[in-house]
TORLOVEX-308899 format. One line per 3 residues: number of its first residue (from 1); their letters; for each residue x, y, z of N, C-alpha, C, O. Coordinates in steps of 0.2 Angstrom, whole numbers, plus 5000, padded with zeros to 4 digits. Example, Ala and Ser with C-alpha at 12.3 -4.5 7.8 and 13.67 -1.06 7.14 Angstrom:
2
1> AS> 5066,4972,5039,5062,4978,5039,5066,4984,5039,5071,4983,5042; 5064,4989,5035,5068,4995,5036,5064,5000,5039,5067,5006,5040
REM end
This chain:
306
1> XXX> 4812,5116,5067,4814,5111,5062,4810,5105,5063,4809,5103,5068; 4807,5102,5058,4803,5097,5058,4805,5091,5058,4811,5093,5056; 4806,5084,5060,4808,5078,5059,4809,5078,5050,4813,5075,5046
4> XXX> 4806,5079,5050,4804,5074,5039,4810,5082,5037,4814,5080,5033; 4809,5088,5038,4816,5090,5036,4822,5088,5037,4826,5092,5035; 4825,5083,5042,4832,5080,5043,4834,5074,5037,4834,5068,5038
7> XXX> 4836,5078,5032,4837,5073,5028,4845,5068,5030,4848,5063,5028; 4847,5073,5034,4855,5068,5033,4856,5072,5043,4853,5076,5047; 4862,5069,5045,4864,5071,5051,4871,5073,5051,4874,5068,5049
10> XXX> 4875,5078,5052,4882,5079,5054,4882,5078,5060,4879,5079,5065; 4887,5074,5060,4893,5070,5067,4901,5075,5069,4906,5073,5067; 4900,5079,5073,4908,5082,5073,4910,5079,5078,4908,5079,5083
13> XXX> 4915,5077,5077,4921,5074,5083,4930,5076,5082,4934,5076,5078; 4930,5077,5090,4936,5080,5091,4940,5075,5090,4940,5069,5093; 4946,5079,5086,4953,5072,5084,4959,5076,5086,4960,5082,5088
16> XXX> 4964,5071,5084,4971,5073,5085,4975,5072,5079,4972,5070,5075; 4981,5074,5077,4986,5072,5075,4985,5062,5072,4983,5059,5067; 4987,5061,5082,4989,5053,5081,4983,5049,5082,4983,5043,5081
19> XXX> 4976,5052,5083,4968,5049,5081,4966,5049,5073,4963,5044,5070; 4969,5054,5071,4963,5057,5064,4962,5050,5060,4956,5048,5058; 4969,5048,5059,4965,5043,5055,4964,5036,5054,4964,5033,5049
22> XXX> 4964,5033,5060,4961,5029,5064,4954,5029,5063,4950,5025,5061; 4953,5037,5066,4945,5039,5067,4941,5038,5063,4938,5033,5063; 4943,5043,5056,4941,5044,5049,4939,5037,5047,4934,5038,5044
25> XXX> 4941,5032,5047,4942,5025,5043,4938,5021,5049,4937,5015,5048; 4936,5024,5055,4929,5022,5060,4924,5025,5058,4919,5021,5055; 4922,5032,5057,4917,5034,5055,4914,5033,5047,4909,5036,5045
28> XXX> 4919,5029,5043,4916,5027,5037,4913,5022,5038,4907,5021,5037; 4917,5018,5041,4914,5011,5044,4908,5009,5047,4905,5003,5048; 4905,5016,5049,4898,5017,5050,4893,5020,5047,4888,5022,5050
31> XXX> 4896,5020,5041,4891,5021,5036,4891,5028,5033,4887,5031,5029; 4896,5031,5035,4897,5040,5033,4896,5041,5026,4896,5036,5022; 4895,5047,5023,4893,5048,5017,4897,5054,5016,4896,5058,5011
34> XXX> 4901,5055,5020,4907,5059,5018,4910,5061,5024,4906,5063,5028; 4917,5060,5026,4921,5063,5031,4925,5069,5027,4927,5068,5022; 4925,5074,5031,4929,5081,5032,4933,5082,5037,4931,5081,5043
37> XXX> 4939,5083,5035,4945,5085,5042,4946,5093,5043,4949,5097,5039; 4945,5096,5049,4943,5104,5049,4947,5106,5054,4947,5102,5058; 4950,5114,5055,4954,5116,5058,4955,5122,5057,4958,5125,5053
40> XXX> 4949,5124,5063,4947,5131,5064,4955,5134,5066,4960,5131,5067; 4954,5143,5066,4959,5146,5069,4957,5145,5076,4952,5146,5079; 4962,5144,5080,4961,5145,5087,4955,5139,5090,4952,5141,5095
43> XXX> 4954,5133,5089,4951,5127,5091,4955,5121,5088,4958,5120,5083; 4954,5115,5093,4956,5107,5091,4953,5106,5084,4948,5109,5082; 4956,5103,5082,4954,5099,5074,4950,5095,5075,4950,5092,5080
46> XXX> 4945,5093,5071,4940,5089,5070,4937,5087,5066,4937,5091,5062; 4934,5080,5064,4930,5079,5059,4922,5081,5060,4919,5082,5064; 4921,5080,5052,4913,5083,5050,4911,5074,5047,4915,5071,5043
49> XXX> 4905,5072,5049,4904,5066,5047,4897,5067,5044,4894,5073,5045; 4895,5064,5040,4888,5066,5037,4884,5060,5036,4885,5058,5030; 4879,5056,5039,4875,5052,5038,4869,5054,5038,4866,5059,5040
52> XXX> 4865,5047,5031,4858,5047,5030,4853,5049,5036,4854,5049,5042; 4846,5052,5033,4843,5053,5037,4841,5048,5042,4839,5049,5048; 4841,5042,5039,4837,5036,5041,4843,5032,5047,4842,5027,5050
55> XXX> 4850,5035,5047,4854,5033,5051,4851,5033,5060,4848,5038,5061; 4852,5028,5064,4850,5031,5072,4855,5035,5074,4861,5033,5074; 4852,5041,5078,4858,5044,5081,4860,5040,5084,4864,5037,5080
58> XXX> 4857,5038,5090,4859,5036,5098,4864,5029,5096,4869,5028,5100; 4862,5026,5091,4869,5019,5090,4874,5022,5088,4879,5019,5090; 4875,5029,5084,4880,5033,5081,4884,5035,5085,4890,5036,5085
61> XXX> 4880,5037,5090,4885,5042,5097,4889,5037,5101,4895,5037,5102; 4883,5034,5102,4887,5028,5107,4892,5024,5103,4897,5025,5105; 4892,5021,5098,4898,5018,5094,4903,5023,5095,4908,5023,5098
64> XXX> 4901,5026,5091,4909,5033,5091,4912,5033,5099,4917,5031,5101; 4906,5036,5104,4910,5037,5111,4914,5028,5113,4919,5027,5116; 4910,5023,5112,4916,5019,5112,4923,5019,5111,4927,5018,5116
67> XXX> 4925,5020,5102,4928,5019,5103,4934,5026,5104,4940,5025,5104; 4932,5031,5105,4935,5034,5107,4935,5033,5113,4939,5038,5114; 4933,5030,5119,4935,5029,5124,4940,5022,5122,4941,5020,5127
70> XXX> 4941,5019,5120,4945,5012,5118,4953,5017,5116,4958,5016,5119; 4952,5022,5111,4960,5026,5109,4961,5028,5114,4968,5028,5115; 4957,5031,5121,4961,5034,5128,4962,5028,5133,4966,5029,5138
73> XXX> 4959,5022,5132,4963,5015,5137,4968,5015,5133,4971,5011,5135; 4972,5017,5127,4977,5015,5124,4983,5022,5125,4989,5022,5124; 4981,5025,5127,4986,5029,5130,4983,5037,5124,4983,5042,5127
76> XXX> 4981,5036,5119,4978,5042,5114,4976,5046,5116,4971,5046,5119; 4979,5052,5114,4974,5060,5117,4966,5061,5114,4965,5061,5108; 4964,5062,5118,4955,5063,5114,4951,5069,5116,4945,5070,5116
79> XXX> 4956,5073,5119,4951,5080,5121,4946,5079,5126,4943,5074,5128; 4943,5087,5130,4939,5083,5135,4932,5085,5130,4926,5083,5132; 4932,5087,5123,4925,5089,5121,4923,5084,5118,4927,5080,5116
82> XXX> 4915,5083,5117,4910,5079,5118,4910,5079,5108,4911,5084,5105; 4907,5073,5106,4905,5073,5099,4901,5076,5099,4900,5078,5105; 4897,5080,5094,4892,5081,5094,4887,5079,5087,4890,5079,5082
85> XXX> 4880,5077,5087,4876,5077,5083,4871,5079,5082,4867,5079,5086; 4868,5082,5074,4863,5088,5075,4860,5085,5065,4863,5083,5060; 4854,5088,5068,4852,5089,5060,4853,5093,5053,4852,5099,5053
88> XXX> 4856,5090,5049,4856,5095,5042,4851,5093,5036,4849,5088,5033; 4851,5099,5035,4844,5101,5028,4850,5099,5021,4855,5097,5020; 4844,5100,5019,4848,5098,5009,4853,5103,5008,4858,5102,5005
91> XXX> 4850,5110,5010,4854,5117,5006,4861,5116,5012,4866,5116,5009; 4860,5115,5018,4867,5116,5020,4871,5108,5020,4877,5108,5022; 4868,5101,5019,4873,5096,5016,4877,5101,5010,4883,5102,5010
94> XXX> 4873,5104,5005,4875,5104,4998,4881,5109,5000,4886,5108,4998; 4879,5116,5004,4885,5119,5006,4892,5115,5010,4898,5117,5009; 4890,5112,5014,4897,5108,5017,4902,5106,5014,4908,5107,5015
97> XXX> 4897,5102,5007,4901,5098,5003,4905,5104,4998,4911,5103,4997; 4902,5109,4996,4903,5112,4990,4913,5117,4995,4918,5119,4993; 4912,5116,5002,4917,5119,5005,4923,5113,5005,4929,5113,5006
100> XXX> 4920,5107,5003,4927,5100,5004,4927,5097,4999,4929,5092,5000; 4925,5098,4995,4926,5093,4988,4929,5096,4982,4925,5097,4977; 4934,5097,4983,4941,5100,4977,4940,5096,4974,4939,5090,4976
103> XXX> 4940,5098,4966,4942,5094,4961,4950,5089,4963,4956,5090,4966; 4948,5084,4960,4955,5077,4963,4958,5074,4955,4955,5070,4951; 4961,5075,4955,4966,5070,4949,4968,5063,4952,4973,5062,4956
106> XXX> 4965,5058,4948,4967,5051,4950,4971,5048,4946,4968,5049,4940; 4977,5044,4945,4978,5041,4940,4981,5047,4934,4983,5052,4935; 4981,5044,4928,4983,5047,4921,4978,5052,4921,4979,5058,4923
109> XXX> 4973,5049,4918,4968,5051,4917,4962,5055,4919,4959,5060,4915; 4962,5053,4924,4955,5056,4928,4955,5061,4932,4960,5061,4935; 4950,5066,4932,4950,5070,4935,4942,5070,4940,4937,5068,4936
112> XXX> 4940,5071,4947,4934,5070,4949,4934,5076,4951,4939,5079,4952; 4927,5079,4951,4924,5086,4953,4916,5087,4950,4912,5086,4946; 4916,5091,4956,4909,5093,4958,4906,5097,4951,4910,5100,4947
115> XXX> 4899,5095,4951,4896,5102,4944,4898,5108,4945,4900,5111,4940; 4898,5112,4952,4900,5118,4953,4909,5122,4950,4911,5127,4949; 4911,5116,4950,4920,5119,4948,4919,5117,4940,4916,5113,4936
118> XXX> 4924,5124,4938,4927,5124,4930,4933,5116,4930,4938,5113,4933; 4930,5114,4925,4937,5110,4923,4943,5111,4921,4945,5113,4915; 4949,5110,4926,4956,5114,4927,4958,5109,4925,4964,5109,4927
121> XXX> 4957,5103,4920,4964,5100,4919,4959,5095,4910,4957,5089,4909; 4961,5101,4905,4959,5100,4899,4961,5093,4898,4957,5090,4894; 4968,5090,4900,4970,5085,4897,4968,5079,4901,4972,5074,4900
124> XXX> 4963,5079,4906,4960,5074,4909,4954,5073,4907,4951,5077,4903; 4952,5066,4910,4943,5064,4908,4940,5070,4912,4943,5072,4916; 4933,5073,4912,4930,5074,4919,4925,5069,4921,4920,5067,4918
127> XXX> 4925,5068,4926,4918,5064,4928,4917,5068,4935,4920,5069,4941; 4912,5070,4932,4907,5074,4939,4903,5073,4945,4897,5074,4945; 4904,5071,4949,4900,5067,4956,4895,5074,4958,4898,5079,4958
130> XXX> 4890,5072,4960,4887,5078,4964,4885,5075,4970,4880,5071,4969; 4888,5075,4975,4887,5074,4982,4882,5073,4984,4879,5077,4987; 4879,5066,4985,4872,5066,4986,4872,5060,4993,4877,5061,4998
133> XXX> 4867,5056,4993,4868,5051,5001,4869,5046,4998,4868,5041,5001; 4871,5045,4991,4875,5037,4990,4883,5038,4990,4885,5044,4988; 4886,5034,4992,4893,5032,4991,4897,5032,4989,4898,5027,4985
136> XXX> 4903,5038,4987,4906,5037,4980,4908,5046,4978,4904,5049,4975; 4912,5048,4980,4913,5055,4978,4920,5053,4974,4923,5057,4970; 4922,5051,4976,4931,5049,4974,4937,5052,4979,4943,5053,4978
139> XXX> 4933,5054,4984,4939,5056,4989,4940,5051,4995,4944,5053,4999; 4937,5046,4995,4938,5042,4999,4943,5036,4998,4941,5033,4994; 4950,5034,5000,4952,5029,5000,4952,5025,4994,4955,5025,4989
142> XXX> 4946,5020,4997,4942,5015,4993,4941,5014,4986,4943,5010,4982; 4936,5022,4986,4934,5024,4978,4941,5026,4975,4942,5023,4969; 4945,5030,4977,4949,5033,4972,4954,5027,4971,4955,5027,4965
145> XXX> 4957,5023,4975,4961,5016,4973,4957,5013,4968,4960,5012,4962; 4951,5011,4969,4948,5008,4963,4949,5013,4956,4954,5012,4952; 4945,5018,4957,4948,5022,4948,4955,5022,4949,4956,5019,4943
148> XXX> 4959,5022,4951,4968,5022,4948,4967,5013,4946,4971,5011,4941; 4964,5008,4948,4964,5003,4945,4962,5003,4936,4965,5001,4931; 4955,5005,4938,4954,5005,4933,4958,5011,4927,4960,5010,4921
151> XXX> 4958,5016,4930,4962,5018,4926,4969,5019,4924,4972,5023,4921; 4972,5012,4927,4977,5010,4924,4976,5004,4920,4981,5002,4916; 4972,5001,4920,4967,4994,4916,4967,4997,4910,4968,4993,4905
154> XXX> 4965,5003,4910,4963,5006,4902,4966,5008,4899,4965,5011,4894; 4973,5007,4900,4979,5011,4897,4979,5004,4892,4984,5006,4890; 4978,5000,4890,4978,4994,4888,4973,4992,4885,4974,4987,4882
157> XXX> 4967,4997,4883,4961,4997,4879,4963,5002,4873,4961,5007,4870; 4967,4997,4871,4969,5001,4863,4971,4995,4860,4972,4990,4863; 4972,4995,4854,4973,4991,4847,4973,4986,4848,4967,4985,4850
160> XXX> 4976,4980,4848,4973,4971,4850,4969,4971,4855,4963,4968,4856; 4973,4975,4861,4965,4974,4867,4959,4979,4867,4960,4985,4866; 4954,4976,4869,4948,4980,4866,4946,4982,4873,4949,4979,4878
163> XXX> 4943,4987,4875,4938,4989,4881,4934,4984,4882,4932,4981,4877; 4931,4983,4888,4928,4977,4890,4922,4981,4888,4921,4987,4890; 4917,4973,4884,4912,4977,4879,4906,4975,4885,4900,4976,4884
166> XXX> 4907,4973,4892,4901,4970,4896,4905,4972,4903,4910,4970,4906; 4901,4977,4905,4902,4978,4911,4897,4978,4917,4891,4980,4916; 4900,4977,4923,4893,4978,4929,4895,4981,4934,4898,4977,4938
169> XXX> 4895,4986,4935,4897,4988,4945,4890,4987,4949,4884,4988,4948; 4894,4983,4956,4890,4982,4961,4889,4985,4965,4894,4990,4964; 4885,4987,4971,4883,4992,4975,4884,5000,4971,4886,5004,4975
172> XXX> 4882,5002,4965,4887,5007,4960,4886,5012,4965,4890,5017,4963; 4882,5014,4971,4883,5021,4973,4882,5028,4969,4879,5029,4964; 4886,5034,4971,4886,5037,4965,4886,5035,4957,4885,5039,4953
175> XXX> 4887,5029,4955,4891,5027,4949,4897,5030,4945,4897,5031,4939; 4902,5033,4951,4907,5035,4951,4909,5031,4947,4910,5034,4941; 4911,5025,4947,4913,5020,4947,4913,5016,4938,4916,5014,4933
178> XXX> 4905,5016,4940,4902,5017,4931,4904,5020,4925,4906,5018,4919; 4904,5025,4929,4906,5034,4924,4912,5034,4923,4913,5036,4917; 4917,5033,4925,4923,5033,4925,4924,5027,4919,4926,5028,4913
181> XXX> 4923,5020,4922,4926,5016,4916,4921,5018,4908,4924,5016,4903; 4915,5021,4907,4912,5021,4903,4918,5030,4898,4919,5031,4893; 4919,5033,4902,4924,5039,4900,4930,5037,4896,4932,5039,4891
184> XXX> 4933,5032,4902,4938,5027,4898,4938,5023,4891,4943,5021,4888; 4930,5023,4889,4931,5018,4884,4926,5013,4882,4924,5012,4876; 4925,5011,4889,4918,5005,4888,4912,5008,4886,4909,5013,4888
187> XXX> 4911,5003,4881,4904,5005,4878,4898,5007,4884,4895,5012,4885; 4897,5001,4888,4890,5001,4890,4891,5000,4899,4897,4997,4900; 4889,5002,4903,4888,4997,4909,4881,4995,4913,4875,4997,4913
190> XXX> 4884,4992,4915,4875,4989,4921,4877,4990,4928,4882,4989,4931; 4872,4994,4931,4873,4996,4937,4869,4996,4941,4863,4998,4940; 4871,4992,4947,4863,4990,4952,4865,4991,4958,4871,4991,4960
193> XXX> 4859,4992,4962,4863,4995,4972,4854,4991,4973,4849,4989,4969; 4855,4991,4980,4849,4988,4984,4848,4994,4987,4843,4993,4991; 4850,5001,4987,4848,5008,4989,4844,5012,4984,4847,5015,4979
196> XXX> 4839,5014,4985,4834,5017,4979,4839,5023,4977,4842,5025,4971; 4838,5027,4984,4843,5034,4983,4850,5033,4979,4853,5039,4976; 4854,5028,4977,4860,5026,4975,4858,5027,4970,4861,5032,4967
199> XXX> 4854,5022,4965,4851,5022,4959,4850,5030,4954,4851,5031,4949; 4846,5034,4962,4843,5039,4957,4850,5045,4959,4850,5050,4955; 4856,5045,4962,4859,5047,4961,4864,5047,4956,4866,5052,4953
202> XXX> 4867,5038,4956,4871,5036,4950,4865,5040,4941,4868,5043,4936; 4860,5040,4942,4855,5042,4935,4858,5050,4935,4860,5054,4931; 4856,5050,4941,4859,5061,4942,4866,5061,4937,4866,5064,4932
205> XXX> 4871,5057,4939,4878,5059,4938,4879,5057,4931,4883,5060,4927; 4875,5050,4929,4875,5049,4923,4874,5056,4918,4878,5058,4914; 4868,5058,4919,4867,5064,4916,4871,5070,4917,4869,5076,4915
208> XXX> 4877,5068,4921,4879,5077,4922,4884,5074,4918,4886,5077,4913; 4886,5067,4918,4892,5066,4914,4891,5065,4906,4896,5063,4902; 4884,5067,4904,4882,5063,4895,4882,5055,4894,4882,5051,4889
211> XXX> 4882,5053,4900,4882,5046,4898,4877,5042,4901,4878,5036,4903; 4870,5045,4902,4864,5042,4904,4862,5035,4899,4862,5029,4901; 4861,5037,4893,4860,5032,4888,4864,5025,4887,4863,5021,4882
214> XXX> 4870,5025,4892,4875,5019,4891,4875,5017,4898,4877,5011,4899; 4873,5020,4903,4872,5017,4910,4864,5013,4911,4859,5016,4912; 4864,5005,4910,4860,5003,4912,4858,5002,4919,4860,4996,4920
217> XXX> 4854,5005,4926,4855,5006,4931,4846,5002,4932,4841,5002,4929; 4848,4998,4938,4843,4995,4941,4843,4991,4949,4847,4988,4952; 4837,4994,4952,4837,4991,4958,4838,4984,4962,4833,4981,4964
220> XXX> 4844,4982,4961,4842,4973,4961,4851,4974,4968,4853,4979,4971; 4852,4966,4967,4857,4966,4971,4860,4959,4966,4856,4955,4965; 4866,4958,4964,4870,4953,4962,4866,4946,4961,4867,4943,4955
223> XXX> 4862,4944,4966,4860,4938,4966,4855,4937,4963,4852,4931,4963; 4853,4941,4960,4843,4945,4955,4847,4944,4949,4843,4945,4944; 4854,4944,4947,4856,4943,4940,4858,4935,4935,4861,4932,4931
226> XXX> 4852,4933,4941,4854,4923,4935,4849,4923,4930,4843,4923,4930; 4855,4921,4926,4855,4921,4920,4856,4926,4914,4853,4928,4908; 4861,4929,4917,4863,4935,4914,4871,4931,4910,4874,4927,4914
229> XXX> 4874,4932,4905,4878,4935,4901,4885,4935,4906,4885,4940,4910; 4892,4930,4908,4895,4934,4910,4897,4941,4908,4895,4944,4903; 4901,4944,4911,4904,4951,4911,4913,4952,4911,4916,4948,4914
232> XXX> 4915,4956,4908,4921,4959,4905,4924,4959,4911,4928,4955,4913; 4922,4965,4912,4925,4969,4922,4918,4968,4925,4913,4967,4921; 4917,4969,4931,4914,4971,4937,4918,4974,4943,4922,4972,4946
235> XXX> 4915,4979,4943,4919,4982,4950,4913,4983,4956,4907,4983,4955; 4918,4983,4961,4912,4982,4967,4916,4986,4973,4921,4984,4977; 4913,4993,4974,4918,4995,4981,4913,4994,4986,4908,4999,4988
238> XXX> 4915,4987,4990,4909,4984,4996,4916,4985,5001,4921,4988,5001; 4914,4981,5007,4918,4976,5015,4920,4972,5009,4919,4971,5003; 4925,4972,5016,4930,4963,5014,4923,4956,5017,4921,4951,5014
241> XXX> 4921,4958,5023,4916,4949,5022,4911,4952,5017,4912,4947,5014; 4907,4955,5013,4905,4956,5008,4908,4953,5001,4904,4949,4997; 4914,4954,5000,4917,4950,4996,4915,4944,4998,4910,4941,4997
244> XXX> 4920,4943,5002,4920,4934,5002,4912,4932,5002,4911,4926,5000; 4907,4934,5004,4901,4931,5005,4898,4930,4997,4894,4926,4996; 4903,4935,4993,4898,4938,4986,4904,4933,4981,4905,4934,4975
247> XXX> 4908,4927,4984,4913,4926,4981,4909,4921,4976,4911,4923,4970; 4904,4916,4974,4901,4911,4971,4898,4916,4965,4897,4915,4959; 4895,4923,4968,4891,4925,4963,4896,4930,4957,4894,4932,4952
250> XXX> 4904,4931,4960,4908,4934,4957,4912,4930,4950,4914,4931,4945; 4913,4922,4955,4912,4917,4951,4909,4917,4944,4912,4917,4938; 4901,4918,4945,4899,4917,4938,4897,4922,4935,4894,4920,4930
253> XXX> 4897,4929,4937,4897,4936,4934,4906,4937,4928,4906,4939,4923; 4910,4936,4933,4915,4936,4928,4916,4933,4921,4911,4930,4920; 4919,4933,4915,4918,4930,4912,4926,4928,4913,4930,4932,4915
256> XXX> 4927,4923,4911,4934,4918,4911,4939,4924,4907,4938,4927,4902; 4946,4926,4911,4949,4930,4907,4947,4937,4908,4950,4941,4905; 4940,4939,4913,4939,4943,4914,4941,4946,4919,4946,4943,4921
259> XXX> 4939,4954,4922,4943,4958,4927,4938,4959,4933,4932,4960,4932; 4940,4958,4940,4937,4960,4947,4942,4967,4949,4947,4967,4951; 4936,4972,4948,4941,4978,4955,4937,4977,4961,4931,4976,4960
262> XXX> 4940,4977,4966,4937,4976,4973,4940,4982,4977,4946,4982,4978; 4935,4987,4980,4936,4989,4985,4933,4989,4992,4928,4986,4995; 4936,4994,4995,4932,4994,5002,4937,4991,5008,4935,4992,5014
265> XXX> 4941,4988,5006,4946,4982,5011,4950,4985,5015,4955,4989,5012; 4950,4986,5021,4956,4988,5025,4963,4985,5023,4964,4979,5021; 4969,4990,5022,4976,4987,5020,4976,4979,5022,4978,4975,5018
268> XXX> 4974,4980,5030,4978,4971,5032,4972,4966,5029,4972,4960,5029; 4965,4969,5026,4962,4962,5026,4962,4961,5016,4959,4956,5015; 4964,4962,5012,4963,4962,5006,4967,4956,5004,4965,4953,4999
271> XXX> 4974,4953,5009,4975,4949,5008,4970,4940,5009,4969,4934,5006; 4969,4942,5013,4962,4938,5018,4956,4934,5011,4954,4929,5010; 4954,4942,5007,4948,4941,5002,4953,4940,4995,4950,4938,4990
274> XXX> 4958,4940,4994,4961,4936,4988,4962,4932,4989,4960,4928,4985; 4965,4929,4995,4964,4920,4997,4958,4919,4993,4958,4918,4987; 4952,4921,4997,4946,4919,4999,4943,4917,4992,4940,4912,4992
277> XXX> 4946,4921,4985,4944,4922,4980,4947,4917,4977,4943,4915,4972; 4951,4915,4977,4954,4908,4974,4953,4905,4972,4954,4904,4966; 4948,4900,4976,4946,4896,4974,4939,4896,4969,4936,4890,4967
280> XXX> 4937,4900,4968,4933,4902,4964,4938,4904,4958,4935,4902,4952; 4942,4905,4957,4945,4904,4950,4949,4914,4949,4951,4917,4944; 4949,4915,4955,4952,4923,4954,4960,4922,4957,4963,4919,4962
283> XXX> 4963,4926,4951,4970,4928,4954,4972,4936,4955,4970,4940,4951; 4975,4939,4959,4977,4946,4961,4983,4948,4957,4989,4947,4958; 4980,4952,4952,4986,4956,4949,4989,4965,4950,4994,4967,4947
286> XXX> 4984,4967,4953,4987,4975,4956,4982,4975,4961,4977,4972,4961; 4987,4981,4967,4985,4983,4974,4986,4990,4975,4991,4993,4976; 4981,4992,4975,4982,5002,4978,4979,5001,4983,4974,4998,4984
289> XXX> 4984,5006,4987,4982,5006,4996,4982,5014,4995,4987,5017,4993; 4975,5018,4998,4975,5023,4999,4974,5027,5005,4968,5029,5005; 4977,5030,5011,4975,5032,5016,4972,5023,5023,4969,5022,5027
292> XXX> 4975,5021,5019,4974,5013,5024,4969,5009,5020,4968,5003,5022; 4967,5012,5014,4960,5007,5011,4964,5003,5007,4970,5004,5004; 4961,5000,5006,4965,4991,4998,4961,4992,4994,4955,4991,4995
295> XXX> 4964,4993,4987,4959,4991,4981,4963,4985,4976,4970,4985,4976; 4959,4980,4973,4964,4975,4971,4961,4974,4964,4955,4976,4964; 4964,4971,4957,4962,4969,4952,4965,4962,4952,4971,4960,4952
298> XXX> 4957,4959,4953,4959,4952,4950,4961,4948,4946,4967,4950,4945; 4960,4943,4941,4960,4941,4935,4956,4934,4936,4958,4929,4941; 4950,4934,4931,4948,4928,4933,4951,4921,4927,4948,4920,4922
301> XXX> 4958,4917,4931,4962,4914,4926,4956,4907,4924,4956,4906,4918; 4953,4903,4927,4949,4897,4926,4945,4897,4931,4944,4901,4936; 4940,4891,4929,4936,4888,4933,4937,4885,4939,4934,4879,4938
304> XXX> 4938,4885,4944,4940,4878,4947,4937,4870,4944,4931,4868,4943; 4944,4867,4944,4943,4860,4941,4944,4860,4934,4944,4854,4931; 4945,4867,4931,4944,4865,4924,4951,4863,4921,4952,4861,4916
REM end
């Protein structure tokens, strides 16, 4: 096997019961592109982690065996087996996934699933994610608290209220996120990540979902949009210090009366980034916590000062 064929790496580490999801919500935190919970017959339970090729092992190993030596100073069973990390090719990423990504019903509405599965639920949206190295399948915490936001935002896109005719997802990753409120209703959106592969994957999905020609997608980052048009909604599933850092540029992307989903926030810090958002002229109107993640809808009520 060559170096230039290691497109991605799998991470297996041995969990418990009372580690798993502690763990799970560690190795996102390190940039994972999908965790899997597995439990062979007859072996400890374990997760499957899947990072970019361009991730370094040796920072990866070593963080993890940290902090799994931190859950056994705390008294936490951690087994005597060793993490392990190894290279995988494109065809068996694509196999792993195709073993853990069940179609998901979020919300009223939505249903998430790969191109490989039939659509089982005529009376849902479909949006199709195809499992690539950006961000966003909708089984993660994070993402899926965001669509139940949004897709309870849309229930409300009918007669007096219109679909918000301007929209932007930030870091769009797959453009899960995108695709979803554009199924809901929204005309158009604009979509930008600072990851090339993000871009050409959210373009992928667009077209599995028929909606290439209403995703405006470009490689920029937030701060590359002055003098743009505020925006309706923006959704953005980043960190919590990413929020608050991106709080001035959410300021002027929103449009007055306009909608912020934010994900990515640990339960206990989402309070911390609604403060933060305050003053910049956002109020918090719903919160979905999924598996430990926070997703929140803000409302941008004023200006500060006005």
């Amino acid at each position: 096997m060559t170096t230039a064929a290691r497109s991605f790496w799998e991470l297996r580490v041995p969990t418990s019961p009372e580690t798993s999801e502690g763990l799970t919500n560690f190795l996102w935190e390190q940039g994972a592109l999908g965790v899997v919970e597995e439990e062979l017959a007859g072996e400890a339970p374990r997760l499957r982690a899947f990072y970019p090729g361009a991730a370094a092992p040796g920072g990866l190993l070593s963080a993890v065996n940290e902090y799994r030596a931190g859950l056994a100073a705390l008294g936490f069973p951690i087994g005597t087996a060793a993490p392990e990390l190894g290279p995988l090719l494109d065809a068996e990423w694509a196999s792993a996934w195709q073993q853990s990504f069940p179609p998901r019903p979020i919300g009223r509405r939505l249903l998430v699933l790969p191109p490989w599965e039939e659509m089982l639920a005529p009376s849902r949206l479909p949006v199709v994610i195809e499992p690539a190295r950006a961000f966003g399948t909708g089984h993660h915490g994070s993402t899926e608290g965001c669509l139940a936001l949004l897709d309870a935002a849309s229930a409300g896109w009918s007669g007096t209220v219109a679909a918000p005719a301007r929209v932007l997802d930030i870091g769009t990753g797959t453009g899960i996120l995108a695709i979803a409120a554009l199924k809901l209703g929204a005309p158009r959106a604009r979509c930008i990540d600072i990851d090339p592969d993000a871009v050409a994957a959210a373009a992928h999905n667009a077209e599995l979902n028929g909606c290439r020609g209403r995703m405006d997608l470009a490689l920029a980052g937030p701060e590359e949009m002055a003098g743009e048009a505020p925006f309706d909604l923006v959704l953005a599933n980043l960190l919590s210090h990413t929020h608050l850092t991106l709080a001035s540029q959410y300021q002027r992307l929103v449009a007055p009366g306009g909608a912020l989903i934010l994900g990515g926030m640990l339960a206990e810090e989402d309070g911390r980034v609604s403060d933060g958002l305050g003053p910049a002229g956002f109020s918090p109107e719903a919160r979905v916590v999924v598996d430990g993640w926070s997703s929140v809808l803000l409302r941008r009520v004023a200006c500060p000062g006005s």
